[in-house]
C-alpha positions as CSV (number, residue, x, y, z in Angstrom):
1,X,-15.7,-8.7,3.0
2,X,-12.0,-8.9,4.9
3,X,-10.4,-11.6,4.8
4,X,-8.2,-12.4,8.0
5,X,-4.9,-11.1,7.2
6,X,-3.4,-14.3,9.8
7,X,-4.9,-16.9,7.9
8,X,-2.2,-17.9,5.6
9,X,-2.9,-21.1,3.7
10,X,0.8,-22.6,3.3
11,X,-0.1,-26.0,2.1
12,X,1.5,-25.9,-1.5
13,X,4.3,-24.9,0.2
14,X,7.7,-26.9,1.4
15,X,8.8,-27.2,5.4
16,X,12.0,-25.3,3.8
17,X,9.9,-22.6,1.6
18,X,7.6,-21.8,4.9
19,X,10.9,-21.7,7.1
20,X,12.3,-19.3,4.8
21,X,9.0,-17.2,4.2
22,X,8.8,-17.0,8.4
23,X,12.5,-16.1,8.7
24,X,12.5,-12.7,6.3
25,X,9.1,-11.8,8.2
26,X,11.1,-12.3,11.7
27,X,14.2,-10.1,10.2
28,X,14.1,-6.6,11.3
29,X,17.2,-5.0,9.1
30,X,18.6,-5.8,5.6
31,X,21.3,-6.9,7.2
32,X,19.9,-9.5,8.9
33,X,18.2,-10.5,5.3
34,X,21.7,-10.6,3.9
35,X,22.4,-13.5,6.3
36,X,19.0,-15.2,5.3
37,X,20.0,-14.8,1.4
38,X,24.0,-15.7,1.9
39,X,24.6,-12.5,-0.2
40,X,27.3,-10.3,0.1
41,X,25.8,-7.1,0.6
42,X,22.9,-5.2,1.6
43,X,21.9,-4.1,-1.9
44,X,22.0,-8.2,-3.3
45,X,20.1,-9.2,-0.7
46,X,17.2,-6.8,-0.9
47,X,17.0,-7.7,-4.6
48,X,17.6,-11.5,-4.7
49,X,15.1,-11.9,-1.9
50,X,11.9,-9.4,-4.1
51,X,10.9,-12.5,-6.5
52,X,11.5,-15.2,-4.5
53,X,9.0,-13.6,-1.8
54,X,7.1,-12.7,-4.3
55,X,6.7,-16.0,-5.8
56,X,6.3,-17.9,-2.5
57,X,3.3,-15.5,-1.3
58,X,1.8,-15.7,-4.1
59,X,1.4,-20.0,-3.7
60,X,0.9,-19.2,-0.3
61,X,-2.0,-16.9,-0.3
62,X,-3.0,-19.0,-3.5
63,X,-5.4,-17.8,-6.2
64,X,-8.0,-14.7,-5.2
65,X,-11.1,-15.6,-5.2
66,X,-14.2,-12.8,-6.0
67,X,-15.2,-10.8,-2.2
68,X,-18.5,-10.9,-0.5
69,X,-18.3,-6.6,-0.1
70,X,-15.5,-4.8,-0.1
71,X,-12.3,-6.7,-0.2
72,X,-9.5,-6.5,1.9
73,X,-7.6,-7.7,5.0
74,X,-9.0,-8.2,8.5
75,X,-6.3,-7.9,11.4
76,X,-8.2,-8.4,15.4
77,X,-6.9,-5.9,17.6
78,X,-8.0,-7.2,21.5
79,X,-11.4,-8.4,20.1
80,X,-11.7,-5.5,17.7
81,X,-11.5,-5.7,14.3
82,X,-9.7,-3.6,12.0
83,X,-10.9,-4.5,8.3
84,X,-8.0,-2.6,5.5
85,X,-9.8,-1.8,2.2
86,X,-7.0,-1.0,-0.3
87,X,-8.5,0.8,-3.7
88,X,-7.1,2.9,-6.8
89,X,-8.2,6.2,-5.5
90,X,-8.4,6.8,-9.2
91,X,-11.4,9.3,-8.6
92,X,-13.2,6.8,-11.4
93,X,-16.9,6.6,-11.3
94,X,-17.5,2.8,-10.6
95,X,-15.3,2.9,-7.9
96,X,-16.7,6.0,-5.9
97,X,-20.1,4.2,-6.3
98,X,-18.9,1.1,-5.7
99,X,-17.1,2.3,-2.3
100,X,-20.0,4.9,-1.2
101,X,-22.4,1.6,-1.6
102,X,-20.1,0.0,0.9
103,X,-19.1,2.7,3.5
104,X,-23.0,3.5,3.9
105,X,-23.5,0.2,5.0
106,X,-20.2,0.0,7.4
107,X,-22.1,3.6,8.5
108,X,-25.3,2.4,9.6
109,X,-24.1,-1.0,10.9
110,X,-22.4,2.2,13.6
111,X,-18.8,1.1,12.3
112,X,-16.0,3.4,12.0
113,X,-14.4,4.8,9.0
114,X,-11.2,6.4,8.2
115,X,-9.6,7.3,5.0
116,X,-6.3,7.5,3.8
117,X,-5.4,11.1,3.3
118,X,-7.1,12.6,0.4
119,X,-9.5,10.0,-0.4
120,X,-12.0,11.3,1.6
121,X,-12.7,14.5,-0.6
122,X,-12.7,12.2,-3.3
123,X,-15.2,10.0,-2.3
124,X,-17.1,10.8,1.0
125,X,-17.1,14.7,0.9
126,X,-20.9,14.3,2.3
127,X,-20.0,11.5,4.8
128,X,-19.8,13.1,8.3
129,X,-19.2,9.8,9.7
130,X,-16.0,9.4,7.8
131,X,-12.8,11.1,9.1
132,X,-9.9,11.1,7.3
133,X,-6.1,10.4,8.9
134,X,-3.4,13.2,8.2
135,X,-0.8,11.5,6.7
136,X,0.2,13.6,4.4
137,X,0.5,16.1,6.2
138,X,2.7,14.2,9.2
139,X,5.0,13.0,6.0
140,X,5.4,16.9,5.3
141,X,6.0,17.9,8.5
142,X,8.9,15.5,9.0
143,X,10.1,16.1,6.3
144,X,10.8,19.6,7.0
145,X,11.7,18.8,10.5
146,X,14.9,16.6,9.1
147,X,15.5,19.6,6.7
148,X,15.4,17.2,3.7
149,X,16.5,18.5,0.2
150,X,12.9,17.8,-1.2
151,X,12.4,17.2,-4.9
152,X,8.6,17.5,-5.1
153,X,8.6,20.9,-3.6
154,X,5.7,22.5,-5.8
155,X,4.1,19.4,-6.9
156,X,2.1,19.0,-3.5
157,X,0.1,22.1,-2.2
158,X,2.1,23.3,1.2
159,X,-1.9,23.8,2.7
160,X,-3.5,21.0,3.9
161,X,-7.0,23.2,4.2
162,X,-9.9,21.3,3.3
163,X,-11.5,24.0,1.1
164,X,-8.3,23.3,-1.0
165,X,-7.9,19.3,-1.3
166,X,-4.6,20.1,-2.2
167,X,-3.2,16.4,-1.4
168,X,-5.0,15.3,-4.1
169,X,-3.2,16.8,-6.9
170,X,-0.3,15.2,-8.5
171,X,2.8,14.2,-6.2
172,X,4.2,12.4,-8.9
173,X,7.6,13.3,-9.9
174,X,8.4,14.0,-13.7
175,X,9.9,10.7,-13.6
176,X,7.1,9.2,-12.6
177,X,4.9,11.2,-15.3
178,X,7.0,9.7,-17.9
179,X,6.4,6.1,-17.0
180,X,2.9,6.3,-16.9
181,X,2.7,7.7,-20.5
182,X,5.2,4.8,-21.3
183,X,3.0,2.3,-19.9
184,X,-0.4,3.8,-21.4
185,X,1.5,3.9,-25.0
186,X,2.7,-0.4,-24.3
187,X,-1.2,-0.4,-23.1
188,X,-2.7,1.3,-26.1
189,X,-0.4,-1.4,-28.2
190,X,-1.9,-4.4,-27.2
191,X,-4.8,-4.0,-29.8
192,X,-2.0,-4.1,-32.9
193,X,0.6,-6.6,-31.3
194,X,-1.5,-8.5,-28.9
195,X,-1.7,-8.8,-25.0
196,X,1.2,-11.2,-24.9
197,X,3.8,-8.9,-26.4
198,X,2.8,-6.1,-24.4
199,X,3.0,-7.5,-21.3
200,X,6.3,-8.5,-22.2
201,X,7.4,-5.2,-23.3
202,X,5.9,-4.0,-20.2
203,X,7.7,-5.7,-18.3
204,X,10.5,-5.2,-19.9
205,X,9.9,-1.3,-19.4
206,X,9.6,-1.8,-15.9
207,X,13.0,-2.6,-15.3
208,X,14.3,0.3,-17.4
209,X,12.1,3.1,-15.9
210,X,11.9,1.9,-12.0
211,X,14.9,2.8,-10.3
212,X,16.2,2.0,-7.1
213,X,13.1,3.7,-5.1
214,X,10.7,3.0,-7.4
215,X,11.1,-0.8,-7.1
216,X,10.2,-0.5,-3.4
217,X,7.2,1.9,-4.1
218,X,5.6,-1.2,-6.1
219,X,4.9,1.3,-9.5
220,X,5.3,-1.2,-12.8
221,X,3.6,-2.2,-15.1
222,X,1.9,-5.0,-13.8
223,X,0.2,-2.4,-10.9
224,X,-0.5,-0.1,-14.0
225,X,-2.6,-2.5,-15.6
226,X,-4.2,-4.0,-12.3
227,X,-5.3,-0.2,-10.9
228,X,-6.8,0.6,-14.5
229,X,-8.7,-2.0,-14.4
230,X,-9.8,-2.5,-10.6
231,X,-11.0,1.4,-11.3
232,X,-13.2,0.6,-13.7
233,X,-14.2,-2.7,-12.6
234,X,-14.2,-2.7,-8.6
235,X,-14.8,-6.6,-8.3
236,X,-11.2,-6.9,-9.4
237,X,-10.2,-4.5,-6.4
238,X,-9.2,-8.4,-4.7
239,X,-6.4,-9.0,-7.1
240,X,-5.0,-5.5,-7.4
241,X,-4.9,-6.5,-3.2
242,X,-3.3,-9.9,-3.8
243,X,-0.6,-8.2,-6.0
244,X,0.7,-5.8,-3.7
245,X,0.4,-8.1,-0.7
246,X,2.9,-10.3,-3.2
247,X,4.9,-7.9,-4.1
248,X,6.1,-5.7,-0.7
249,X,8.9,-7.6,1.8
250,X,8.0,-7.0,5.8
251,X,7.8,-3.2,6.2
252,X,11.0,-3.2,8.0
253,X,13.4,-3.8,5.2
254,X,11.1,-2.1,2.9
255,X,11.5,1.1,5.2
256,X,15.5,0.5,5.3
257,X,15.9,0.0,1.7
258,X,13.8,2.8,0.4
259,X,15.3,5.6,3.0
260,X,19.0,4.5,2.4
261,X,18.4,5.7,-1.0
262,X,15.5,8.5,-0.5
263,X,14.5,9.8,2.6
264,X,11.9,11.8,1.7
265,X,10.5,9.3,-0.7
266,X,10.1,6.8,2.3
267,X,8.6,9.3,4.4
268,X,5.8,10.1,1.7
269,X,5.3,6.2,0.7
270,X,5.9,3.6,3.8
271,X,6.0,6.0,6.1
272,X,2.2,6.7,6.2
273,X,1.4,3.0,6.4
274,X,2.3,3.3,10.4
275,X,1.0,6.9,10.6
276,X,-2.3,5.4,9.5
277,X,-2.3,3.1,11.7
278,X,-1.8,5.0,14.8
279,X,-4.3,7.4,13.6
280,X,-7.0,5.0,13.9
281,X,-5.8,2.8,16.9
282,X,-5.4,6.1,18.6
283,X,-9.2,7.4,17.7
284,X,-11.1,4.3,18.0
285,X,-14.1,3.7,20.1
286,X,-14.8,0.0,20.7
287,X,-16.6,-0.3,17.2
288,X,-15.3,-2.2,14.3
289,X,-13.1,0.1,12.2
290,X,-12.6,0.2,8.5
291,X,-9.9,1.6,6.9
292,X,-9.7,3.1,3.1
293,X,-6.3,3.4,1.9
294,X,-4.6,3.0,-1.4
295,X,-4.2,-0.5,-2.5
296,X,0.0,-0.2,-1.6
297,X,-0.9,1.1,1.5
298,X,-3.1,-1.9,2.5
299,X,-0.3,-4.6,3.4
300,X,1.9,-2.0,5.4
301,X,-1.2,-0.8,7.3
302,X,-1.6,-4.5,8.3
303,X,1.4,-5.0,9.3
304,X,1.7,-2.4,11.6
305,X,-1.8,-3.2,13.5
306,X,-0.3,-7.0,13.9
307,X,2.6,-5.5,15.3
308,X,0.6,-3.7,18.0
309,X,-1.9,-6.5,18.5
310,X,1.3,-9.0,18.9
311,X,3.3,-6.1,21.2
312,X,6.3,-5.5,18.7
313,X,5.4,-2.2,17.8
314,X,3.4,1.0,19.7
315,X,2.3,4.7,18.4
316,X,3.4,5.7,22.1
317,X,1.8,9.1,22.7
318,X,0.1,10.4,19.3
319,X,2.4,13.1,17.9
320,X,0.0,16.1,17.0
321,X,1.3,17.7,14.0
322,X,0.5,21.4,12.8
């Protein structure tokens, strides 16, 4: 079941902590974060301020405890609810039966249900109750609109036909391909030198591999090891959740950080969160709506339907794109 994105238990928390948590969700520009931090640039700011927020989510949002259903995060949109279901979309077994279980009951309860791009012809293929949002494809389009040098030409199909499901093969640059065989290697590991040392050397990966963009994308080690497992073992969908609702700052400076040093990588990562979400605001009935999206997707996708709920953000008039 969704848990109510708004309800933030803060108690293990100091007045100062809470202040400071509240002020970086209020800042709308790294700059204004630098003031927050009392670093000197940009750049320090965005990286002094990751752990800290980190670490102060984490003891606010406390411990994640096992879901009733499918976990996620709930966010009320004028008496509607909007329930976000981040999951691998690892195209593993016990999570396609673990999610079509689920979205057949959300179906005959007469809820909505929209997918992240590409997940539907994973999953739901036979659900003609579940539409699926065309993020993807708006990310491309942009893209080409603002004539961006791409460097993944080739590694996503240019057709977005659904005979092809061409948005599900691999986006992943070859730097990207490298970490995750580095990472399954460390994994493979832990049988010889033990969990502890792997983790460590994980970790300690990490911060080689992940450059500038991949430290806003949320791909390390820790999300390796959380997305293996969650595939295989859905009930642990809740903590792959809690880790990236840890891990990302406010969209905002997320957005800012990541397109000052890759565009196109911003359009194709935290980009889609608000596409999503003005996909379904902008083809929902009255019903309750559930979205499926990729576990990193799930806390932008929240943010941007508090935004709306709260008037600080609109969709304005849905951009069709071809």
């Amino acid at each position: 079941m969704a848990s109510d994105s708004d309800d933030r238990s803060s108690a293990a928390l100091s007045t100062e902590e809470r202040r400071w948590l509240e002020r970086v969700r209020a800042a709308g520009s790294l700059s204004q974060l630098r003031e927050i931090t009392g670093t000197d640039t940009d750049h320090d700011a965005y990286i002094e301020a990751k752990p800290t927020w980190e670490r102060l989510r984490g003891r606010e949002l406390g411990t994640p405890t096992p879901a009733e259903g499918l976990p996620g995060d709930r966010v009320v949109v004028d008496s509607q609810p909007f329930h976000v279901h981040g999951v691998t979309h690892a195209d593993a077994e016990p999570e396609r039966e673990f999610l079509r279980t689920h979205v057949s009951q959300f179906l005959d309860r007469n809820a909505e249900v929209h997918c992240e791009q590409g997940i539907r012809p994973m999953y739901f293929e036979d659900f003609d109750g579940v539409s699926e949002a065309d993020d993807y494809r708006w990310a491309m389009h942009h893209c080409r609109r603002l004539d961006i040098s791409s460097h993944i030409d080739g590694l996503i199909e240019e057709t977005f036909d659904e005979e092809s499901h061409g948005v599900t093969g691999n986006i992943r640059s070859a730097a990207s391909q490298f970490r995750e065989v580095a990472y399954s290697l460390i994994e493979s590991g832990a049988d010889v030198y033990g969990k502890t040392f792997a983790a460590a050397l994980g970790d300690t990966a990490s911060t080689f591999l992940m450059d500038h963009e991949h430290l806003a994308t949320g791909e390390d080690f820790t999300s390796h090891e959380l997305s293996k497992a969650a595939a295989e073992n859905p009930e642990k969908l809740v903590e792959l959740q809690q880790y990236y609702n840890c891990a990302f700052l406010p969209q905002p400076l997320e957005r800012e950080w990541l397109r000052r040093h890759d565009h196109e990588l911003e359009l194709f990562t935290h980009a889609r969160n608000e596409r999503i979400a003005a996909w379904a605001l902008y083809h929902t009935d009255d019903a309750p709506v559930h979205l499926i999206v990729g576990a990193a997707h799930q806390p932008g996708v929240c943010y941007y339907l508090r935004a709306y709920r709260d008037d600080e953000w609109d969709y304005g008039e849905f951009e069709l794109v071809p």
